[in-house]
N, C-alpha and C positions, 0 to 999 in steps of 0.2 A: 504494500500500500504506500502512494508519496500522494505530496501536498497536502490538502487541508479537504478535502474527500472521505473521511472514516465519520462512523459515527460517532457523536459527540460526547465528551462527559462533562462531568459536571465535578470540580475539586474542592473540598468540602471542610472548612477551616473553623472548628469554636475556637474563638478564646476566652479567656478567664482572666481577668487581672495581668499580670505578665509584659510589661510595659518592656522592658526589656528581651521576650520572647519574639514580641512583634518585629521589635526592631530586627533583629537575627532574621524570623520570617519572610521580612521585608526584604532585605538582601539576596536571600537565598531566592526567591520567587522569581525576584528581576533578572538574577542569571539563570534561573530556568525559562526565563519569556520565549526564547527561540523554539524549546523542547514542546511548551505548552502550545504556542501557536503551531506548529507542526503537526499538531494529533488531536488540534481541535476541543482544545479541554477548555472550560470557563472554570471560572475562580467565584465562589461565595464566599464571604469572610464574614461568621456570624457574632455578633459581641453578646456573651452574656454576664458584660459588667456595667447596666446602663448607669452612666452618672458619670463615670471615667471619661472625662473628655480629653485627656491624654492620646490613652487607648485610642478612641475614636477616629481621633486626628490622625497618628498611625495606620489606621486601618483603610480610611480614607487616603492617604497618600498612595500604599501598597496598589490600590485601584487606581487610581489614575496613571500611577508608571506602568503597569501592564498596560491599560489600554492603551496609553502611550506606544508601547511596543506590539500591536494589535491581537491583545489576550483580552477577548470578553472578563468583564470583573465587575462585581457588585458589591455592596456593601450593606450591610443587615443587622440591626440589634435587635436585641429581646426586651421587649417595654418590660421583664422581670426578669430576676436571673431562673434561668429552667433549669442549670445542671449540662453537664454534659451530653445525656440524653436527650433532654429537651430542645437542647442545641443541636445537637446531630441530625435530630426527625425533623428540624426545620430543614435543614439541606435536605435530607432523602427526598421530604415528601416533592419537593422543588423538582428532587430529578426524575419522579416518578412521573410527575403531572407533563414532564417536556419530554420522558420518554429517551432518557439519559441514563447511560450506567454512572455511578457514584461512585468517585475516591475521597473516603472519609481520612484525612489527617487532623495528627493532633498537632497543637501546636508547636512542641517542643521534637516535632517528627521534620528529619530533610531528606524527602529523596533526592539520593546521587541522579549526576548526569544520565540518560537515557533508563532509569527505572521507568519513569512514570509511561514511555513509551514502550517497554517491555512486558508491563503488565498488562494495557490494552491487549499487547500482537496475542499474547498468553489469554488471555481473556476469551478473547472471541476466535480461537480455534475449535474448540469444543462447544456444543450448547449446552450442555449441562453443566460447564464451571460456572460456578453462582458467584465466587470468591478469590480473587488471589491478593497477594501478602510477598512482599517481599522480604528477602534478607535483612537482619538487622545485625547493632551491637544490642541491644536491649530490646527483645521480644517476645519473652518466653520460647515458645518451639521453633522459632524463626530465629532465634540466636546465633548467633557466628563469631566467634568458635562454640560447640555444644557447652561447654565448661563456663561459658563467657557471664552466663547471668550470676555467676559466686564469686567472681576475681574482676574488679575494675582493672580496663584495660584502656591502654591509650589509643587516641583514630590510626596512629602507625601499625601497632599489632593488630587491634582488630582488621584492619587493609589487610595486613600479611595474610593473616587465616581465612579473610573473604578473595582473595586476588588467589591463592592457593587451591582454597577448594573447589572454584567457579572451572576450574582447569579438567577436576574427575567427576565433581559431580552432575547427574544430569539437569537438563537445564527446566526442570519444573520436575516434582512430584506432587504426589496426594498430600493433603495432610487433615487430621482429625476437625480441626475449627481456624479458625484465623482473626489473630491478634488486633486490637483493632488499634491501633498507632498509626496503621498504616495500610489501606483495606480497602481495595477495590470491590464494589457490590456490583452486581448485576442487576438491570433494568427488570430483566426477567423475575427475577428473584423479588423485586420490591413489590411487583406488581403478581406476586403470585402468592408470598405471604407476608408481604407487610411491610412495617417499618421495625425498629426498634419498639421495645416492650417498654413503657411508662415503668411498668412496677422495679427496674433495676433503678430507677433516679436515685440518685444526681448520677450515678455510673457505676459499673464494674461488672460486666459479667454479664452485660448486654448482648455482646457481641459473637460470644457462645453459645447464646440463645438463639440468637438469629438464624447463627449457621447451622445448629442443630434442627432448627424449624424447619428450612429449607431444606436441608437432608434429609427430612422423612419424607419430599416429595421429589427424590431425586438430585438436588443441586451437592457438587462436593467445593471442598473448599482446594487450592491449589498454590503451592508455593514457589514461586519464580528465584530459582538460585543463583541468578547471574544479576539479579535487582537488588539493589542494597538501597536502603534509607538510612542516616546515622539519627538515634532518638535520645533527646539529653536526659529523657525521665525526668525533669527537673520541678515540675510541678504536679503532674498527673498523679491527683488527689494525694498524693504526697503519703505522711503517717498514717490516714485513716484508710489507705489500701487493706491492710490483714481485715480490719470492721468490716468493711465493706464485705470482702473476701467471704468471709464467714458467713455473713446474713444472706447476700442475693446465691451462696452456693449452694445453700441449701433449698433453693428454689429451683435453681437449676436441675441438681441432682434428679431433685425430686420430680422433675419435667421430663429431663433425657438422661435415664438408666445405662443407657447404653455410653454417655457422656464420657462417666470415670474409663469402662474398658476401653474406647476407644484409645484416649489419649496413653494408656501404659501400655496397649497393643503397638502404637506410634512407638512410643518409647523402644520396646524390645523388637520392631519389626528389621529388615531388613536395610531400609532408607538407612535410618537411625544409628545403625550395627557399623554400615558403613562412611558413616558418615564422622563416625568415632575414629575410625581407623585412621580418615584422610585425615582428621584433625592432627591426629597422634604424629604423623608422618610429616606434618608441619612442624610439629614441636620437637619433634627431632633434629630435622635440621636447620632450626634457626637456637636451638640451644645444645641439647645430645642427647643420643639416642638409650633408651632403655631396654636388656637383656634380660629373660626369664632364662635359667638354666633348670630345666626340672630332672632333678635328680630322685625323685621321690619313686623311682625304679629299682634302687639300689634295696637290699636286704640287707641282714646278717648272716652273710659268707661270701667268701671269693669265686672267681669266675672271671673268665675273659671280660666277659661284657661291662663286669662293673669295673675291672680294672682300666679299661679304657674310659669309661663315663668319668671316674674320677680322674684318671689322669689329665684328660682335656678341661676337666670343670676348672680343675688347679690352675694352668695352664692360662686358660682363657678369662680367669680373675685375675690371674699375674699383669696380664699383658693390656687388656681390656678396662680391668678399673680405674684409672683415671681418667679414660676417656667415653666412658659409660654409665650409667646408674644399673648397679646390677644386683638382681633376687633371685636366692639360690630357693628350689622347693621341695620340699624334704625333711626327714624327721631329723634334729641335731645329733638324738644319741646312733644315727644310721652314718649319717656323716663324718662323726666322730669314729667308727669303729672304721670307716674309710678310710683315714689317717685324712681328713679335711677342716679338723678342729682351728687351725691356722687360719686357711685359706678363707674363711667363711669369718672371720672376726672382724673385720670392715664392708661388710653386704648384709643387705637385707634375707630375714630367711624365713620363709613360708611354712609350714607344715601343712595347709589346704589350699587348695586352687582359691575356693570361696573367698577366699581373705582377696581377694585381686579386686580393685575397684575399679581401676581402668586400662586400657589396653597398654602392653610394653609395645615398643617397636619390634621388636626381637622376640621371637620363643625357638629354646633350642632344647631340642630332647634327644640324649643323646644315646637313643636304641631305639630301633625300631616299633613298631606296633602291630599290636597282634590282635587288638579290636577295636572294632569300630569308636568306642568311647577314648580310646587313645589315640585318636584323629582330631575327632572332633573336637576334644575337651580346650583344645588351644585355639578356636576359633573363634572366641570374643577375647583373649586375654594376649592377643598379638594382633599387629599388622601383618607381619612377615614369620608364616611359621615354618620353620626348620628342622630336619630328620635326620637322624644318622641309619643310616640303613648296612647295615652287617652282612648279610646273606637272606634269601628265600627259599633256605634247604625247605624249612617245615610247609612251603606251599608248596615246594617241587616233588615231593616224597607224597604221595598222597595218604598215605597211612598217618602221617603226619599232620596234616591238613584234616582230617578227620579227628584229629583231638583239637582242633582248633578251628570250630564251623565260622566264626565271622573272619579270620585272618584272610584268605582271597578278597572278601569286601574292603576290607581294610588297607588292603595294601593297594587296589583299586583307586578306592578312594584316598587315599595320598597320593597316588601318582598323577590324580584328575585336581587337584585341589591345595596340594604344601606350595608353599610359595622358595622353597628350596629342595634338595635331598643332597645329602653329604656322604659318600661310598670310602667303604675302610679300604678299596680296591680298585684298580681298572677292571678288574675283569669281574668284582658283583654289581658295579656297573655295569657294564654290559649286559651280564644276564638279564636285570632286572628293566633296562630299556627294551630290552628284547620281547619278555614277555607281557609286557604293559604298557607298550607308545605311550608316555608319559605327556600331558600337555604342555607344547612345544615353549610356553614363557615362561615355565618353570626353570629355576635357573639349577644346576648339576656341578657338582664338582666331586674331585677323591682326593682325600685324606687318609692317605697312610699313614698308620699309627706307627710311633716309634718305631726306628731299626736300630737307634743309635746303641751300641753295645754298655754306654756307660747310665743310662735313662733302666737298668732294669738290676735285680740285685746284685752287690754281690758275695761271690764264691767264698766260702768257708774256705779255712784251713783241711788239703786233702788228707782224707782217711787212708791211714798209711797201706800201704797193699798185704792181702792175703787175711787180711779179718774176717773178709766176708767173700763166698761165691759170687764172681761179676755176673751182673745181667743186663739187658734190655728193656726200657724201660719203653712199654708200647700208650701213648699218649691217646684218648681222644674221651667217648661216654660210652653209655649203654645204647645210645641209636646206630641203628643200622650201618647210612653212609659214613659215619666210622672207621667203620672195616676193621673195629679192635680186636674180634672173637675170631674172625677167620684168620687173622694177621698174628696171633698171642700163636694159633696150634699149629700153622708154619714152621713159628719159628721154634718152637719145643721138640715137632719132628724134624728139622732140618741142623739144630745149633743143642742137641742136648745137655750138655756141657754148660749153656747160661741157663741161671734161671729167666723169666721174664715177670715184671710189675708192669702191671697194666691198671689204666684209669676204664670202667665201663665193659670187664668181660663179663661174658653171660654164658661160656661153652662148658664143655664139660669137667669137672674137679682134676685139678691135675697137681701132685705137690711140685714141680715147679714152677707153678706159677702163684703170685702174690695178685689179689685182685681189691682195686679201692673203685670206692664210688664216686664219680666225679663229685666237686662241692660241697664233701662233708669231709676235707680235709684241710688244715690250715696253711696256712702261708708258709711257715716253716716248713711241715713236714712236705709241702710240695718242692721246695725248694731243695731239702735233703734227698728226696725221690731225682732232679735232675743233678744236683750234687757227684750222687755216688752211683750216677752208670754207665755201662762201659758205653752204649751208644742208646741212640733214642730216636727211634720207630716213630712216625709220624705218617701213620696211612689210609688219612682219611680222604673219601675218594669228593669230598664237596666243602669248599672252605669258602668264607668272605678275604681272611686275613691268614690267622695261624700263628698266634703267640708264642705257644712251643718250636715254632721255628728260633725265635730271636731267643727264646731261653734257650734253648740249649745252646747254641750259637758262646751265649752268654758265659758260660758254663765251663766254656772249650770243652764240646763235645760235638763228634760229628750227630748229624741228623738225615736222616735217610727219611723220605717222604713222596709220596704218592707223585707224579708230574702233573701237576696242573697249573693253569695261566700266574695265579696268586704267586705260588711260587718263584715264579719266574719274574716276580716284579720284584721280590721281597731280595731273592738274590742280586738284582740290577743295582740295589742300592747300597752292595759292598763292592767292595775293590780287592781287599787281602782276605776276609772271610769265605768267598766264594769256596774254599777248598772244604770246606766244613761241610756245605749242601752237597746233598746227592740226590736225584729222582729216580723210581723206576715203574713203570708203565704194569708189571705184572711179577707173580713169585720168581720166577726162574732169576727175572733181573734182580731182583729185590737178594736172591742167593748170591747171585755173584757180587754186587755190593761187599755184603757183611763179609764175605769171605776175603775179598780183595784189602777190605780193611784189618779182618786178625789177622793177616799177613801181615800188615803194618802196624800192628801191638793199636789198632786205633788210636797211633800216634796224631797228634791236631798242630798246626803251622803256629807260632804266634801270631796274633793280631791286635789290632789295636782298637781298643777302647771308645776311640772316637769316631770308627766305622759307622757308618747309616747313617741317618735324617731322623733328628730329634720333635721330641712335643710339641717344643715350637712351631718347626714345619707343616706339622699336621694341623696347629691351630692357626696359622697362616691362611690355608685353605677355607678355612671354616670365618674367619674374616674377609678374607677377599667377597666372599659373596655375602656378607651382609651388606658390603662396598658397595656391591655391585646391583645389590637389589634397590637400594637409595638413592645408586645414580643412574637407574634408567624406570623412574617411575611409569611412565609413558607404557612399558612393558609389562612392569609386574604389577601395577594398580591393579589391571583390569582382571587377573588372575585373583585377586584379592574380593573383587567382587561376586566373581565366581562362585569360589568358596563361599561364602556368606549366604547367596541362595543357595546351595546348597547344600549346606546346613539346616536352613530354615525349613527346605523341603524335607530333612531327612527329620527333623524334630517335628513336625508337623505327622508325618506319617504315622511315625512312631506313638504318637501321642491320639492319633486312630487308632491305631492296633489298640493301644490301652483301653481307648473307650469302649472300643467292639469288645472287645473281652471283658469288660465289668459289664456290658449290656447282656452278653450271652451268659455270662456267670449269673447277672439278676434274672435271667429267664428261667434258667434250671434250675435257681436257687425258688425261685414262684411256684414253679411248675413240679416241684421234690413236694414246697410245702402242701401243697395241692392236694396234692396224691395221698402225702399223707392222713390230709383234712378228711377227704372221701372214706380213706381207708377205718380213721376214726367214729365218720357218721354211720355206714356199714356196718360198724360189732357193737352200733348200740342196740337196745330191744326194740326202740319203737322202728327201724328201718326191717326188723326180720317179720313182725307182726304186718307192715303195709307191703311185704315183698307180693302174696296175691292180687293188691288192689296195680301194684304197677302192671304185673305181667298182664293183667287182665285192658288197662290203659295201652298199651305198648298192642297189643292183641287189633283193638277198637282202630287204633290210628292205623297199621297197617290194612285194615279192612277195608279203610275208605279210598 
């Protein structure tokens, strides 16, 4: 639409006293004169402070400099003061009767440059928007930043967070009701139910009313995200707002039931959800960013998994904390038995998600997930959520996958949905792109955990020789891909001379062989187990990483282990240790190994300690893409939206399933009582004395 061709409004000003408001008014009007005459708006300025011939004068000047600059403008007092309400319905009814949509401002309200033209073009796309409302600093759900109506903020920051989120947000949503500061009505709407309600005078809560009035005959209310008005609140009813508050709410309430849910349904809906986010993503980078590390994975016992989780959490507080606000989440006596008693004495630390009030920039969980609620659970309590992903033996093993019915949903749903994934490998990267085309803005990186020889214990003082029969110490659990139980009775029939200690055998009782259970042994005595053997078997046929590689390595001890890709990355990143790794594809190789080695008393090369790529390294990668997701929002926003619907889809569902199942549980629990009911009226006297008058009834009706 150009020139001066659209249908017209009508811009709709009470004042109150405020002799200083006017003046401001005044100014900002005349440099909107171009805006107004281009979209055909007239100006009413209504006074209801009669006597004030200050005011008057003012308001009278305001109109002749518009018309001046060819903006229709009037000027109107109230022979009594009405209130604000009474003041407002004097404009409506004005735009109702010339067949006018209405912009109702308050006095202490300035729309920015091109708002007032952007809620028209918003207005009259749709015929049933009744309402739109632009951006504000001060407008309850129209606020900009969401946080902004608790914390005075200056027009620079509030600019920042409206010039920011105008960029991801889209450019109008729904919203429950609209504020009325600043509040474009519809012609349609006036003339379909009304005006303003006399019974809110002098004001508050008017404007709730209306649009809920309207609502029930289809009009929604609409909010323009790229329109900003700044409102100085500086008078609007002032102290007695909570009075007011209280008295016309309960009127409200009591009118439109559905009022309260709508606006906490706003509140938790999807808009809303994301709308947090982009805020947060703002306050990131105009001060720094916030990390959740949820540790609350961890137990009480050792395990690869936790030993990495805690090594990186260390790590990544060491290096991270002064240039992030960071919340560790997890029980303290768990992280204390981790040895992170230290590391966690300058951060914050959680022992429940619940405690989270608002979104971090960052959540990083550092093991994978194995259901669904371990997905989701980080999807209001980040921007940007991040996964350490290990392996998907337990999807790719189906036996496995069957002790675990939601992990394929789960790991699905992170691949469609994390705003990172972080691989202990190239090569479970790969597998796991492979089987789950992960969504392409998802940003991927691999984080090899430590090689560094000096990053892991060390070595006791050696047990002098011939104390004890040498053995083979065969690494891995009681699952299958393993390969501990077929690999332990190899080697008993082929080497009988060692004994072998295995973590995870299940075959048959053999006295040389010693069998522990993975995870119920402590650090020490695993550490004695790589300690004192002569060499150490490693043959499991499915890895992400493989810790017992760089132990035993550690150790100086050779390690003989399965050939797979992992391997081959872990050996890449020594130079003098490489003589320590061995692979073999099947037994016969796996014999000539061990044997090639007693030939050589499993003598080991010296090496040095500073072999491999330390924690650092690994926590390197695990920053770079936080980098990386911050500086190319444009990419990863729209992934972040993603997520959020669905989520809301998936809580939604969910949350049918619930209901269906308390409907169908009330039906059988009715239809139990029921039966019972009958069964009781049946074994009274009087049902066995009238049993001939039924059959004889039952007889009559079939007759007819």
């Amino acid at each position: 639409m150009s020139g001066t061709t659209k249908q017209p409004l009508l811009l709709i000003i009470p004042f109150y006293r405020g002799l200083d408001l006017a003046q401001k008014q005044h100014r900002h009007l005349v440099a909107l004169a171009d805006e107004l005459h281009r979209s055909a708006t007239d100006v009413v300025l209504v006074n209801d402070f009669p006597g004030d011939e200050e005011l008057a004068a003012e308001l009278q000047a305001i109109v002749g400099d518009l018309e001046a600059k060819g903006v229709a403008a009037r000027y109107v007092a109230n022979d009594v003061n009405l209130g604000f309400v009474g003041s407002a319905n004097r404009g409506l009814l004005e735009a109702l009767n010339a067949k006018q949509d209405a912009l109702l401002l308050n006095s202490d309200c300035y729309p920015e440059p091109g708002c007032i033209e952007t809620m028209i073009r918003i207005a009259r796309e749709e015929e049933t928007t009744g309402f739109v409302i632009p951006r504000s600093n001060r407008a309850t759900l129209a606020t900009v930043p969401f946080w902004g109506n608790k914390v005075d903020l200056s027009p620079e920051e509030v600019h920042y967070y409206f010039d920011f989120a105008r960029r991801y947000l889209p450019e109008q949503q729904t919203v429950p009701t609209a504020p009325g500061s600043c509040m474009l009505i519809r012609w349609s709407v006036l003339a379909t139910v009304g005006v303003f309600d006399e019974i809110y005078a002098p004001g508050y809560n008017e404007e709730n009313d209306l649009v809920m009035r309207a609502n029930r005959v289809g009009f929604r209310a609409i909010m323009a995200n790229r329109a900003f008005a700044w409102h100085d609140e500086s008078v609007s009813f002032g102290g007695t707002k909570e009075t007011l508050e209280a008295k016309r709410g309960k009127i409200l309430r009591s009118r439109y039931p559905e009022y309260q849910l709508a606006i906490a349904e706003d509140e938790q809906g999807h808009d809303r959800r994301f709308e947090r986010m982009i805020m947060e993503v703002a306050r990131a980078k105009r001060e720094r960013p916030t990390l959740l590390i949820d540790m609350s994975i961890l137990d009480r016992h050792h395990n690869g998994t936790f030993l990495l989780a805690s090594r990186l959490c260390r790590v990544l507080i060491e290096q991270l904390g002064s240039g992030m606000e960071i919340t560790v989440l997890g029980d303290r006596g768990i992280l204390d038995f981790h040895g992170l008693t230290e590391t966690i004495q300058n951060v914050n630390v959680y022992k429940s998600a619940s405690w989270i009030s608002q979104p971090f920039t960052f959540s990083f969980r550092p093991a994978q997930p194995f259901t669904l609620h371990a997905v989701s659970t980080y999807s209001d309590d980040a921007v940007f959520n991040i996964f350490l992903m290990l392996d998907i033996i337990a999807y790719d093993c189906l036996y496995l996958e069957v002790e675990n019915p939601e992990l394929a949903p789960a790991l699905k749903l992170m691949a469609d949905v994390a705003s990172a994934l972080i691989f202990i490998s190239a090569s479970a990267q790969q597998t796991f792109e492979y089987r789950f085309q992960p969504d392409e803005r998802q940003a991927h990186s691999v984080s090899l955990p430590s090689t560094k020889l000096s990053d892991y214990e060390a070595p006791a003082a050696a047990i002098p020789a011939g104390e004890q029969q040498p053995y083979f110490f065969v690494v891995g659990n009681h699952f299958d891909h393993k390969m501990v139980t077929p690999t332990t009775e190899f080697l008993r029939a082929t080497f009988p001379r060692y004994r072998v200690k295995t973590l995870g055998y299940h075959g048959k009782p053999d006295e040389g062989v010693d069998s522990f259970t993975a995870g119920e042994l402590s650090d020490d005595q695993m550490q004695g187990l790589y300690r004192d053997a002569t060499a150490i078997i490693f043959p499991s046929n499915y890895e992400g990483f493989g810790f017992p590689t760089v132990e035993s390595i550690r150790w100086g001890k050779h390690v003989i282990q399965r050939r797979r890709r992992v391997g081959m990355e872990i050996r890449d990143t020594y130079e003098q240790a490489q003589s320590s790794l061995h692979f073999f594809d099947d037994f016969d190789e796996l014999r000539t190994i061990v044997a090639e080695l007693e030939q050589r008393s499993f003598a080991v090369s010296d090496m040095s300690l500073a072999e491999g790529c330390g924690w650092e390294q690994s926590v390197q990668a695990i920053t770079d893409v936080m980098a990386a997701l911050l500086g190319d929002l444009d990419r990863h926003i729209p992934l972040v939206d993603k997520r959020i619907r669905t989520m809301e889809w998936l809580a939604v569902a969910k949350q049918a399933g619930v209901n269906e199942a308390r409907k169908t549980y009330a039906s059988s629990h009715d239809e139990q009582a029921a039966q019972r009911e009958l069964a009781a009226i049946k074994a009274t006297r009087s049902w066995k004395v009238t049993a001939p008058l039924r059959k004889l009834a039952t007889f009559a009706r079939r007759a007819k």
